[in-house]
C-alpha positions as CSV (number, residue, x, y, z in Angstrom):
1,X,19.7,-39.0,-50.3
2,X,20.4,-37.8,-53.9
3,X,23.1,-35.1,-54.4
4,X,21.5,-31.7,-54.6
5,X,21.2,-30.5,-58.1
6,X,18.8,-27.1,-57.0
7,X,19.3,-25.4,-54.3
8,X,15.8,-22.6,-53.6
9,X,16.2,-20.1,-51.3
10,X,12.4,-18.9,-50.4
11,X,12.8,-15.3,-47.9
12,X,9.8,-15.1,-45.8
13,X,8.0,-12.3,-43.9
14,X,5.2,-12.8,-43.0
15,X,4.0,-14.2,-45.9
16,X,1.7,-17.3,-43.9
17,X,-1.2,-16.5,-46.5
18,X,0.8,-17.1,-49.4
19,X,3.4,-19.5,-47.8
20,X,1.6,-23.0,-48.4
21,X,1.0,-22.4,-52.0
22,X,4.4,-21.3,-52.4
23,X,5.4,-24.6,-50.8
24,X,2.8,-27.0,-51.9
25,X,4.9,-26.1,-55.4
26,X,7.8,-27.5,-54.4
27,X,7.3,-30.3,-51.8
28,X,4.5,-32.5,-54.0
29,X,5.7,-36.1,-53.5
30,X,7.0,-36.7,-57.0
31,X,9.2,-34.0,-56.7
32,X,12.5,-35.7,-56.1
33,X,14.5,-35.1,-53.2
34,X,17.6,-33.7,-55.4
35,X,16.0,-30.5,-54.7
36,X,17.1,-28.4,-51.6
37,X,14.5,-25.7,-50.7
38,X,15.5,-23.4,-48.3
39,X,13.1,-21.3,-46.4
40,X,14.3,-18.2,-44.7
41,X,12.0,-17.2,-42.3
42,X,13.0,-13.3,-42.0
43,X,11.5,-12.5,-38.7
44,X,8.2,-12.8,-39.1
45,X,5.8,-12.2,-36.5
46,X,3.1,-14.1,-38.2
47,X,2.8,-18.0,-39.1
48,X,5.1,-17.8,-41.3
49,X,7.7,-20.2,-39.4
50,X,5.5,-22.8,-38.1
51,X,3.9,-23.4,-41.5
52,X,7.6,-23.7,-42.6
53,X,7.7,-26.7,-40.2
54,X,5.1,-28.3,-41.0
55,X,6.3,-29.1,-44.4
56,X,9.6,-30.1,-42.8
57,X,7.8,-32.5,-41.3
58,X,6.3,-33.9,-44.6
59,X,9.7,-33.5,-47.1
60,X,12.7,-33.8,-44.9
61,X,14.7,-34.9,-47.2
62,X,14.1,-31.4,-49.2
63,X,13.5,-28.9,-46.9
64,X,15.8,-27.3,-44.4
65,X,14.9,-23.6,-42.3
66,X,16.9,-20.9,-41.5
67,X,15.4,-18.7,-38.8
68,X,17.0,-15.1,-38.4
69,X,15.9,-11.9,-37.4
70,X,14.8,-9.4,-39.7
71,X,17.1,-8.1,-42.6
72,X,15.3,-7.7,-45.6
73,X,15.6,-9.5,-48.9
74,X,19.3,-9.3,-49.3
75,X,20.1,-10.8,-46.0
76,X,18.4,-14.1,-46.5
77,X,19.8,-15.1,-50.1
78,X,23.3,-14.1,-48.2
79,X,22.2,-16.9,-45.4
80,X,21.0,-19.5,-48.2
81,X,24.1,-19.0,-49.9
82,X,26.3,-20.1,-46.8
83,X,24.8,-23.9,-46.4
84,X,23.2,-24.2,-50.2
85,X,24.8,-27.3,-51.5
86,X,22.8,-27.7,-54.9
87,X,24.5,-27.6,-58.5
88,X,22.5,-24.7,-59.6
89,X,21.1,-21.7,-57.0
90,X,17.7,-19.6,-57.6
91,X,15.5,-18.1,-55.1
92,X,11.3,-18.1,-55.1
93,X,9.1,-15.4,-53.3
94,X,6.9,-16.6,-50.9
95,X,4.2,-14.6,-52.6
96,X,4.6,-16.6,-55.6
97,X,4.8,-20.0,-57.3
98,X,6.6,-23.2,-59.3
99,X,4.7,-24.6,-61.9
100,X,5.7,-28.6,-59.8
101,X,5.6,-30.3,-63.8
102,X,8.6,-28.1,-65.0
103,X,10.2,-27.7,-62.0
104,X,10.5,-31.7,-62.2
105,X,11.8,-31.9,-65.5
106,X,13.9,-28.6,-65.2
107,X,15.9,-30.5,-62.1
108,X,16.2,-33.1,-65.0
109,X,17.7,-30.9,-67.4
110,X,19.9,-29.3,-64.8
111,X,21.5,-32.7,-64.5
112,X,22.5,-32.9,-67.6
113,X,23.8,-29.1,-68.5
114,X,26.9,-27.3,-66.9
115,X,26.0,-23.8,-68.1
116,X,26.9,-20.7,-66.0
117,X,23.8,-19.3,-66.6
118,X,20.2,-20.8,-67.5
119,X,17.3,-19.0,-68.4
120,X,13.6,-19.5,-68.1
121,X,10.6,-18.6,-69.2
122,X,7.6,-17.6,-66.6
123,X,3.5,-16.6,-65.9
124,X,3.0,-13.2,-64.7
125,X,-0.4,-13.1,-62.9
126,X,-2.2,-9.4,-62.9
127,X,-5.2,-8.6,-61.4
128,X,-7.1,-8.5,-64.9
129,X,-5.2,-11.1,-67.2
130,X,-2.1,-13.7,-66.8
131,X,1.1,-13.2,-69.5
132,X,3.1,-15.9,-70.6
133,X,6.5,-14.9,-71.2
134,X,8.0,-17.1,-74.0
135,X,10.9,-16.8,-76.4
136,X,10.6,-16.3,-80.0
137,X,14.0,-15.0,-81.2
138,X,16.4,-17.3,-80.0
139,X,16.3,-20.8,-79.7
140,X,15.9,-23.2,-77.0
141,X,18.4,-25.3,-75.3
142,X,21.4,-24.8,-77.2
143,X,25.0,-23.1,-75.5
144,X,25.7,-19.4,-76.2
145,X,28.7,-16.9,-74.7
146,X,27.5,-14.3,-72.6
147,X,29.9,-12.2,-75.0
148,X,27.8,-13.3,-78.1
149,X,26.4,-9.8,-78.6
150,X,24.5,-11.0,-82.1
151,X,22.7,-13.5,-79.5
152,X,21.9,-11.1,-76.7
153,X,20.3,-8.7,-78.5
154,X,17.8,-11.1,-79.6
155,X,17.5,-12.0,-76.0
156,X,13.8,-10.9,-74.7
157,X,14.2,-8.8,-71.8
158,X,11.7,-10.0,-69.5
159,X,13.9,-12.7,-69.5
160,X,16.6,-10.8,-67.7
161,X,14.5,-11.0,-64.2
162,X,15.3,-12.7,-61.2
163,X,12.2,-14.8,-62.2
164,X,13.7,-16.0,-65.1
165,X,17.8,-16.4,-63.9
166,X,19.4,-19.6,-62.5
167,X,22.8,-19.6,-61.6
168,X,25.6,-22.5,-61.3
169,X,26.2,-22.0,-57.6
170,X,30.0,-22.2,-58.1
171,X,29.7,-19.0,-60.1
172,X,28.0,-17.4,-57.2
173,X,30.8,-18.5,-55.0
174,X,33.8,-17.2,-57.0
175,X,32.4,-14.2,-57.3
176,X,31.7,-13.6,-53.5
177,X,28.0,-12.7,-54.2
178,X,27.1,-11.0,-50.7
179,X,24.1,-8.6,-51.5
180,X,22.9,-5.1,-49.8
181,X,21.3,-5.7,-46.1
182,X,18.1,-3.6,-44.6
183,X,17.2,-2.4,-48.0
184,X,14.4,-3.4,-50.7
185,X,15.1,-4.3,-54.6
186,X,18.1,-6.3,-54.2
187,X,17.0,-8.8,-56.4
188,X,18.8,-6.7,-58.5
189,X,22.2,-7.3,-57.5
190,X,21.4,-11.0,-57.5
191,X,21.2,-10.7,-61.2
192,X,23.3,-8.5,-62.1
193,X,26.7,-8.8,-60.0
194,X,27.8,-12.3,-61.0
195,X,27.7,-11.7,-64.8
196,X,31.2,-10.7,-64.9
197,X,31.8,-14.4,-63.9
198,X,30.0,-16.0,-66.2
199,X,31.0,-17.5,-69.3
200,X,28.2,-19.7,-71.1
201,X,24.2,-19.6,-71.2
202,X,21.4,-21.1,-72.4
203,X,17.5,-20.6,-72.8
204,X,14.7,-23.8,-71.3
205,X,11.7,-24.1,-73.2
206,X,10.2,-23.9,-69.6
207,X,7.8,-21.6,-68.0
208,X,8.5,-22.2,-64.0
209,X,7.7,-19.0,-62.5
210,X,4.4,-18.0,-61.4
211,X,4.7,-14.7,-60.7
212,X,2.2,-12.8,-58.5
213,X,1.6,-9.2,-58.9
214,X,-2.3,-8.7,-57.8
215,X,-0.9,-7.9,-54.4
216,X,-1.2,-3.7,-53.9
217,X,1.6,-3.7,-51.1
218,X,4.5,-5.3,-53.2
219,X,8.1,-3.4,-53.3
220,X,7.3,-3.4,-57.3
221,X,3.9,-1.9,-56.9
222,X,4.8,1.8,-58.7
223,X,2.9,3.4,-55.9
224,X,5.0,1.8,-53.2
225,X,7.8,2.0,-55.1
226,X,7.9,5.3,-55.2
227,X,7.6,6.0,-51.5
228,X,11.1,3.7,-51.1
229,X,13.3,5.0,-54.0
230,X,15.6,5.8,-51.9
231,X,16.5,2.3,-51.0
232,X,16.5,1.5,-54.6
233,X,18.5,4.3,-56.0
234,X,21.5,2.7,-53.0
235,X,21.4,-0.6,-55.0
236,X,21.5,0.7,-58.5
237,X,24.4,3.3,-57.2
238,X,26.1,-0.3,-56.3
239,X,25.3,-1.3,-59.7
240,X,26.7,1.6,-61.8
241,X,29.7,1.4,-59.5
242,X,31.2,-1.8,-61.3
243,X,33.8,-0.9,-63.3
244,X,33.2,0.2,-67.1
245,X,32.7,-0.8,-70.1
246,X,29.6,-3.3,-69.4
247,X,29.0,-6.0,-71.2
248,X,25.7,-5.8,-73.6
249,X,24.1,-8.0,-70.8
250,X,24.7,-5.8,-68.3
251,X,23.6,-2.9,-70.2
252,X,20.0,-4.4,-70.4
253,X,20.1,-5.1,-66.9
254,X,21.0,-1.9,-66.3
255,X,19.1,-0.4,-68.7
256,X,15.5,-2.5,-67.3
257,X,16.2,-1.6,-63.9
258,X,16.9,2.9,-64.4
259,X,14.0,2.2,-66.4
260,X,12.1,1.3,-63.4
261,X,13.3,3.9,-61.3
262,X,13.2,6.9,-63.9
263,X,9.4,5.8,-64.1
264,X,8.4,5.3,-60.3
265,X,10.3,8.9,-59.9
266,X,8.4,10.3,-63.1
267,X,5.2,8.7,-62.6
268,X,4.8,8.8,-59.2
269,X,6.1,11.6,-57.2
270,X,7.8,14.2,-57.7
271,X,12.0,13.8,-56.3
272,X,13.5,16.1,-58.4
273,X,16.9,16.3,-57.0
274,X,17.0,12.5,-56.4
275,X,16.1,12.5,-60.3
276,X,18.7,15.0,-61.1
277,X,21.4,12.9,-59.4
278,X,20.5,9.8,-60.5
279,X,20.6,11.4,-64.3
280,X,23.8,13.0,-63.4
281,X,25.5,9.6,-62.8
282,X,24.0,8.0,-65.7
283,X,25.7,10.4,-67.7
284,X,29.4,10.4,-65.9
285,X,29.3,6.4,-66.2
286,X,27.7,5.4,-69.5
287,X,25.8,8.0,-72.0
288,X,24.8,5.4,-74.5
289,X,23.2,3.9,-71.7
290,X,21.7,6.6,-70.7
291,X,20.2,6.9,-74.2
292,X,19.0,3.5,-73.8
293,X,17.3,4.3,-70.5
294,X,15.4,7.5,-72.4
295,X,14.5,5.6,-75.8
296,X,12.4,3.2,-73.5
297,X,10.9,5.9,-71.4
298,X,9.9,7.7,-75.0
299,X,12.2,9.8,-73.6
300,X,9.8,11.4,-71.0
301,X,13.2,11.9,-68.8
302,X,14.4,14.7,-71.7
303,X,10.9,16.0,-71.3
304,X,11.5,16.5,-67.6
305,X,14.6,17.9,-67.4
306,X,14.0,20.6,-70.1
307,X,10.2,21.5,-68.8
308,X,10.1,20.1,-65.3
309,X,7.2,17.7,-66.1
310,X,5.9,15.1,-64.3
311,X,3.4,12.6,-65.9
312,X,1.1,11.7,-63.1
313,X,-1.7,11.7,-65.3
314,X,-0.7,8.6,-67.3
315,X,-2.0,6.1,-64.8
316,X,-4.8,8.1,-63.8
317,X,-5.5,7.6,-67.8
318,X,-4.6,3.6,-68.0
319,X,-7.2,3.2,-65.4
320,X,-9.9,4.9,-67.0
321,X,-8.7,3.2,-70.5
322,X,-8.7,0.1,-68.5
323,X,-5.3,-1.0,-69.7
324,X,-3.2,-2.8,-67.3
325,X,0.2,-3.5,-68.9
């Protein structure tokens, strides 16, 4: 058996109608077996872990299972971390998709590389139209510093997603990655916490994500979102809590993910004091940050705090325009 140059962790609940096109990306036979997917089958009380199996049964030599009880995103990249054994680490929703062509010849480039940090490019799939997301300011395959501030402003920041990340394993290891249990939107963490560990990146001209959002019951869906801010204002508090000054990376991290949570609060209910707290840290930890976080809002978060308005309208208003962004 080849030594592992990937190691995917795939955390499943109850995902059995998604599950098989998830895995049908990953297990096709050309797909060499220096690949190590790791499915996490989070409790689910569907099919979820005998369709797992069953492509065990046809890729061995790729596929191992890890069958806990339920703990929420978090908890299973914690338990793929313990036996992954591949050069490079990245997880893959069940709910979504490899495109199997670049996942072959990223494991080939992968092979070749030692960067801490590798980013790719990936398909986002809405109900009304797909969106490629490709770079166009900085160049492909070549070696920058994470501390190369020239470079990462260029750097597009759909890019900064756990769609788009791969991380050397070894990093993840030195830096003790162990992310929040029993809560939602700890992706997060996954991309943000091991930055202060890396050293060296670089861009793929690949797009291997497929990423799913027709689904109306995602974590992302705004709607949904909204109901479970809570549980993403805990891992952004974690976030904040490293210590300052961040990095210009981190900053757009930070930056993309108060964006987020400004806009599910703004947009879609109305949790003023969780608002006001939130803002209140912002502003004890980083104000040009916070700047950052209202320029992309078109500072609808100044708006609020000096009016009290909420701007429930504005999807009501996309969905008559029809525009789905």
């Amino acid at each position: 058996m080849a030594q592992k140059i990937l190691s995917i962790v795939i955390p499943t609940y109850n995902m059995e109608d998604y599950l098989p096109r998830c895995l049908d990306s990953v297990t096709r036979e050309d797909v060499p077996d220096s690949l190590e997917v790791i499915v996490v089958n989070d409790g689910s009380k569907d099919r979820s872990l005998e369709i797992a199996k069953e492509y065990q049964a046809k890729r061995p030599d790729i596929i191992q299972i890890i069958d806990k009880s339920n703990g929420h995103y978090g908890s299973c990249i914690n338990a793929a971390l313990k036996t992954a054994t591949g050069k490079y680490f990245r997880p893959l929703d069940a709910d979504d998709w490899f495109d199997t062509n670049a996942l072959i010849e990223f494991l080939n480039n992968l092979s070749e590389i030692n960067d801490d940090l590798i980013f790719t490019s990936h398909t986002r799939h809405r109900k009304t139209r797909v969106i490629d997301v490709e770079s166009k300011e900085i160049p492909y395959n070549t070696a920058f510093s994470v501390q190369d501030n020239s470079i990462i402003e260029r750097l597009p920041s759909a890019y900064i997603s756990m769609h788009g990340i791969t991380y050397k394993l070894q990093i993840l290891k030195d830096c003790k990655l162990a992310l929040s249990e029993g809560v939602c939107y700890t992706d997060s963490e996954y991309i943000f916490l091991p930055l202060r560990h890396t050293k060296t990146f670089r861009l793929l001209n690949l797009s291997l994500y497929n990423y799913d959002m027709t689904r109306d019951n995602q974590s992302v869906n705004p709607t949904v979102a909204a109901k479970n801010h809570s549980q993403f204002a805990s891992v952004l508090k974690r976030m904040l809590g490293v210590s300052n000054p961040y990095s210009l990376l981190e900053k757009k991290i930070l930056c993309s993910c108060l964006r987020c949570y400004f806009y599910w609060l703004l947009f879609f209910c109305s949790a003023d004091k969780e608002l006001k707290e939130m803002d209140y840290l912002l502003q004890q930890k980083d104000f040009l940050l916070k700047k950052m976080v209202y320029k992309d809002l078109m500072y609808a978060p100044l708006i609020w705090k000096f009016t009290g308005t909420h701007f429930f309208w504005y999807e009501k208003l996309k969905k008559i325009l029809k525009i789905d962004r």
